[in-house]
TIRO-2110 file (N, C-alpha, C; in Angstrom, 1 decimal):
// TIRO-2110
-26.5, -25.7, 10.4, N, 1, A
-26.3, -25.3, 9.1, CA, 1, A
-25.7, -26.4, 8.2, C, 1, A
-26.5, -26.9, 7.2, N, 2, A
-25.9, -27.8, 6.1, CA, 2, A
-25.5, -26.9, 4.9, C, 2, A
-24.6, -27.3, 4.8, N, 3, A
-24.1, -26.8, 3.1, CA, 3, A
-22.9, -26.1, 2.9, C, 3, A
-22.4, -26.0, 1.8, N, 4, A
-21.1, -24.9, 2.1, CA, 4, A
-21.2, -23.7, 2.4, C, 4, A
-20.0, -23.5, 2.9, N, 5, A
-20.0, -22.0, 3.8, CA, 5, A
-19.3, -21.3, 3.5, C, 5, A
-19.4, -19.9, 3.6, N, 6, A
-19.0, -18.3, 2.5, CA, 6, A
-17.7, -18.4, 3.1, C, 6, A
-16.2, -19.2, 3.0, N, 7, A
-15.3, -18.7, 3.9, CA, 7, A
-14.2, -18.0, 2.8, C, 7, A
-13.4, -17.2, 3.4, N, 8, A
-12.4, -16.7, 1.9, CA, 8, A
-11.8, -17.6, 1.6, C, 8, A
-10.5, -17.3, 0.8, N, 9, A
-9.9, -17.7, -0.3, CA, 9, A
-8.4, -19.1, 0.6, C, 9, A
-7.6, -19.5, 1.0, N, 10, A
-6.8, -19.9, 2.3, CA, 10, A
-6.0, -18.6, 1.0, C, 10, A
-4.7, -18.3, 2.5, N, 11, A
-3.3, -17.1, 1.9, CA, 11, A
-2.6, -18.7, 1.3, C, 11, A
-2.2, -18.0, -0.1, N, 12, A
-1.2, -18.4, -0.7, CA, 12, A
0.0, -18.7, 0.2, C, 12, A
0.7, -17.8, 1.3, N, 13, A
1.7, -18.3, 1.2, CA, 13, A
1.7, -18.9, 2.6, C, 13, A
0.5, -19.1, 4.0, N, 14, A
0.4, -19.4, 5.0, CA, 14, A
-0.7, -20.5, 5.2, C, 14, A
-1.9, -20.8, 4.2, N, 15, A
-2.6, -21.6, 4.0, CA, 15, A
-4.0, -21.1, 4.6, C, 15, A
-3.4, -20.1, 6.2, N, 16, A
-4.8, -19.1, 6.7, CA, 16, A
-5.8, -18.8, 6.2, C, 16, A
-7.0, -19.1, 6.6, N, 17, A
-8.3, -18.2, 5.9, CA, 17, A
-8.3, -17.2, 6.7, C, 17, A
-8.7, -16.8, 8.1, N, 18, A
-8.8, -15.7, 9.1, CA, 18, A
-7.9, -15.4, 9.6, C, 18, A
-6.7, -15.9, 9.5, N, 19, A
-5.7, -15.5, 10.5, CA, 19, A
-4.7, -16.1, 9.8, C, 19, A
-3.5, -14.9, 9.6, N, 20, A
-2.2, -15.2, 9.0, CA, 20, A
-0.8, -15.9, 10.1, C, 20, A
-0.1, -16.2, 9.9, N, 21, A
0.9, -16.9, 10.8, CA, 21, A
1.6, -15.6, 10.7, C, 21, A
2.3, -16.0, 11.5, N, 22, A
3.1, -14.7, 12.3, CA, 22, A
4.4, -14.8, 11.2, C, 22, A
5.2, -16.0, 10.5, N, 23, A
5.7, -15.8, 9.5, CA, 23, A
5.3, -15.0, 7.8, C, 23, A
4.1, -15.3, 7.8, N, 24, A
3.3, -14.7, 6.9, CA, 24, A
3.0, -13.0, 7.4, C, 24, A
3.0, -12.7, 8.2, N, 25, A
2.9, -11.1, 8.7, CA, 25, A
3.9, -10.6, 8.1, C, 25, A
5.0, -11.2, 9.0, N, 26, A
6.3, -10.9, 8.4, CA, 26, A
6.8, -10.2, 7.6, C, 26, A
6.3, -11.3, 6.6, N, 27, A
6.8, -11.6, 5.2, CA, 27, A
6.1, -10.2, 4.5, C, 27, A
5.0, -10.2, 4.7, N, 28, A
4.1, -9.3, 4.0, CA, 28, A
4.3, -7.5, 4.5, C, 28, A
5.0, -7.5, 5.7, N, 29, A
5.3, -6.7, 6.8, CA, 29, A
6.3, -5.8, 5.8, C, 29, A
7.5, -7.2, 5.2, N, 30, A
8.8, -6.7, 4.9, CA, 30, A
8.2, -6.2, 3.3, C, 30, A
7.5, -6.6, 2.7, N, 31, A
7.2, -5.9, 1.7, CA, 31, A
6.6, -4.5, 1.2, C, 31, A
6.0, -4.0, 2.2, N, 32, A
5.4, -2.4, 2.3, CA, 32, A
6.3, -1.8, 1.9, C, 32, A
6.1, -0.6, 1.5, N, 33, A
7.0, 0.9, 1.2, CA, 33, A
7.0, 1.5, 2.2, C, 33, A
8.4, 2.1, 2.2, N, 34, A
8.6, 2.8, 3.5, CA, 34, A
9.7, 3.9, 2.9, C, 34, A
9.1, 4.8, 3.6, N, 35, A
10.0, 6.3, 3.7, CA, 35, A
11.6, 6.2, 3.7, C, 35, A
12.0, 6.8, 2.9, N, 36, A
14.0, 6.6, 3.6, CA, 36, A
14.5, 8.1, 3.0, C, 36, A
13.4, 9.3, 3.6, N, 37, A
14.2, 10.4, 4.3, CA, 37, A
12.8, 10.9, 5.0, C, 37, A
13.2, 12.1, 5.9, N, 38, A
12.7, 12.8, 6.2, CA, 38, A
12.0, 12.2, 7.7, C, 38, A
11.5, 13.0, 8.1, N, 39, A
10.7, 12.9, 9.3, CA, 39, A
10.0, 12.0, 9.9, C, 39, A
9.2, 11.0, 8.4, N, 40, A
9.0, 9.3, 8.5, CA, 40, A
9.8, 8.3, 8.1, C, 40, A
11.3, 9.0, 8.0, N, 41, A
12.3, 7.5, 7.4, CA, 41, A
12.0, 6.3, 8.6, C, 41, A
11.9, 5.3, 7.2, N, 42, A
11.8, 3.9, 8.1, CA, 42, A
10.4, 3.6, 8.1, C, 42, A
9.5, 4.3, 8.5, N, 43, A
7.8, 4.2, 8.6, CA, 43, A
7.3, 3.7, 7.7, C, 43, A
6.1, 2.4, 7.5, N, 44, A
5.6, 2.2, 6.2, CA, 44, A
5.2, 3.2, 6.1, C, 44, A
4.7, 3.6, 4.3, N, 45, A
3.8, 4.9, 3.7, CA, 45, A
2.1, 4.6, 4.4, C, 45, A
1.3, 3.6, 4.7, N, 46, A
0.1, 3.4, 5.3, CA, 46, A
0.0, 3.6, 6.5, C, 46, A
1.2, 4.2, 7.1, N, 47, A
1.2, 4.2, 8.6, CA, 47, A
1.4, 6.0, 9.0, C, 47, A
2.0, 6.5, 7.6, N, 48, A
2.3, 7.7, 8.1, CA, 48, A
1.0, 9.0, 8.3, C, 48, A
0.8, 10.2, 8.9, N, 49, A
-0.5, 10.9, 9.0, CA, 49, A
-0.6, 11.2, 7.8, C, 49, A
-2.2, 11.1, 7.0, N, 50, A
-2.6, 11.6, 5.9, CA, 50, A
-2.2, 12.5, 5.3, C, 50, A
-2.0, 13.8, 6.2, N, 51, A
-2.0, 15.4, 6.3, CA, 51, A
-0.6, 15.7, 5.7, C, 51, A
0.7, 15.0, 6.0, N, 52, A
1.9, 14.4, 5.4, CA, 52, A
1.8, 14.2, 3.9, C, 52, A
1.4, 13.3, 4.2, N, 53, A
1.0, 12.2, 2.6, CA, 53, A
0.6, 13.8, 1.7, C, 53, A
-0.8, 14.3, 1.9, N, 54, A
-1.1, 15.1, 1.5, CA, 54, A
0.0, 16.4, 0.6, C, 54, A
0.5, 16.5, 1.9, N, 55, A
1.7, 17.6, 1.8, CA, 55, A
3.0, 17.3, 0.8, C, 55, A
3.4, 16.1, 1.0, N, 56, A
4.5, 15.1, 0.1, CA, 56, A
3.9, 15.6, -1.1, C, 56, A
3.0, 15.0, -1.2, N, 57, A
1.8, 14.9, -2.5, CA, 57, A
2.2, 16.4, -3.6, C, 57, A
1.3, 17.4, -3.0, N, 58, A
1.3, 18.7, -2.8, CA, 58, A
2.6, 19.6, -3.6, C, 58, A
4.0, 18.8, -3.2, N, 59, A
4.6, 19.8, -2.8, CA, 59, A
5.5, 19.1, -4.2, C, 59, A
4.8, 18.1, -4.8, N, 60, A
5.5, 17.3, -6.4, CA, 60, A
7.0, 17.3, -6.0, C, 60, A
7.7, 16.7, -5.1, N, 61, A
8.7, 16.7, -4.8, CA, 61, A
9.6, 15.2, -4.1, C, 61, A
7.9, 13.9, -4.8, N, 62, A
8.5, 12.8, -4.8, CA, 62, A
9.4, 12.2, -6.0, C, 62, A
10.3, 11.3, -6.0, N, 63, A
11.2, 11.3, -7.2, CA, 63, A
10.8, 9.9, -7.6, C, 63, A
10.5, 8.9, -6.0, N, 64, A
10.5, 7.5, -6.4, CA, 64, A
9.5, 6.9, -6.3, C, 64, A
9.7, 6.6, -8.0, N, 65, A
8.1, 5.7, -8.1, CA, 65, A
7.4, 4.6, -7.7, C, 65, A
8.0, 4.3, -6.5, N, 66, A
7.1, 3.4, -6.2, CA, 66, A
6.5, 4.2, -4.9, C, 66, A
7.0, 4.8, -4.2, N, 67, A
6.8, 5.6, -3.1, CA, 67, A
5.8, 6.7, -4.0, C, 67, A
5.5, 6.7, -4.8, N, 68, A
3.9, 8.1, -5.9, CA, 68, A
3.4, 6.9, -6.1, C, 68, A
3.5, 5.7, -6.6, N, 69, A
2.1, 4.9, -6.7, CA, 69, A
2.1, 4.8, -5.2, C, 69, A
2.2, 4.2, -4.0, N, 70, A
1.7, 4.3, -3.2, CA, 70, A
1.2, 5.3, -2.2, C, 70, A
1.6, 6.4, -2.6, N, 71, A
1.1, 7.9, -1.8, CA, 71, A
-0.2, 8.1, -2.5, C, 71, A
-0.3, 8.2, -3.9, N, 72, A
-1.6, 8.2, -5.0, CA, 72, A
-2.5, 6.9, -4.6, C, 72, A
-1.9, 5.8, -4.2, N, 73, A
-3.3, 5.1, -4.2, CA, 73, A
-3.8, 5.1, -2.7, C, 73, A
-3.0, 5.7, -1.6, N, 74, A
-3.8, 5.8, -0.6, CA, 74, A
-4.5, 7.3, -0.3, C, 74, A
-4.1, 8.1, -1.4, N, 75, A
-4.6, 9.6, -1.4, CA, 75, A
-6.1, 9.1, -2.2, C, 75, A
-6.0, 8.3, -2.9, N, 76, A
-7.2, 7.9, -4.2, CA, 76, A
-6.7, 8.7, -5.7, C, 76, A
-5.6, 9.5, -5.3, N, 77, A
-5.7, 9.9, -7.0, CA, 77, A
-4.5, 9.2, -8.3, C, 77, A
-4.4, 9.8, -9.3, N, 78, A
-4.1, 9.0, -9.8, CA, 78, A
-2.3, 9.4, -9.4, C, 78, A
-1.6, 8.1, -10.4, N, 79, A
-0.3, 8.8, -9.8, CA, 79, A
0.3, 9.3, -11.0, C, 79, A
-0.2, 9.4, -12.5, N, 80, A
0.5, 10.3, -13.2, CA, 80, A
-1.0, 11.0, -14.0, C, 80, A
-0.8, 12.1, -14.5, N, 81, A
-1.6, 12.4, -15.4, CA, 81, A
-1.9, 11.5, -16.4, C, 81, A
-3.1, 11.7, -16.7, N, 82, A
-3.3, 10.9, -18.0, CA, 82, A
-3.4, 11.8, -19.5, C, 82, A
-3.0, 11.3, -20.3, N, 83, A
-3.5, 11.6, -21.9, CA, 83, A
-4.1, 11.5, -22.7, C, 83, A
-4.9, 11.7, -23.7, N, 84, A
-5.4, 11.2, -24.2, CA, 84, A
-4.9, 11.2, -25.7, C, 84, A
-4.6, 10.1, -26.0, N, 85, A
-4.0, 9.7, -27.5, CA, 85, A
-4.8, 9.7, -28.5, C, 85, A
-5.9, 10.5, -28.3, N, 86, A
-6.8, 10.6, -29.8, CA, 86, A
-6.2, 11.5, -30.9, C, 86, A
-6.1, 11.3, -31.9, N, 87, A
-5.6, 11.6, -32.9, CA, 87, A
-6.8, 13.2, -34.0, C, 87, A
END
C-alpha cells in the first residue's frame, strides 16, 4: 500500500494514536464523575448499572450538576428542560 493512511488524530496529551500510556489512562481515569453517596460512592457514573442511572434519573433527586449532565448524557436525554423563548 502507497499513500497515506486513515490513522486517527495522535492524544494530545500522550502523543498515542492506538494506544494511550498508562500515564495518560490515568490522567483521563482521574477525570470521570463519580458518585460520592450512596450505594455507588466512589464508582465512575459510566461504570454504574443503567437500571440505577435510570432510577437516580427517575426519582429527580440529583442536586449536582455535573453528576445530571453526565447521568443525561449516558441515559441520551436531555439534562434540563428546554424552552422556548418565542415571543
Amino acid at each position: 500500500m502507497l499513500g497515506p493512511r486513515d490513522w486517527p488524530a495522535p492524544c494530545t496529551w500522550c502523543g498515542g494514536r492506538l494506544v494511550h500510556s498508562q500515564a495518560c489512562r490515568e490522567l483521563r481515569d482521574g477525570w470521570a464523575i463519580r458518585f460520592g453517596f450512596g450505594k455507588h460512592k466512589g464508582q465512575r457514573v459510566d461504570r454504574v448499572p443503567r437500571e440505577y442511572l435510570e432510577w437516580l434519573w427517575s426519582s429527580g433527586s440529583i442536586t449536582n450538576a455535573d453528576l445530571k449532565a453526565a447521568i443525561a448524557k449516558i441515559l441520551g436525554v436531555p439534562d434540563s428542560p428546554r424552552h422556548d423563548m418565542a415571543a
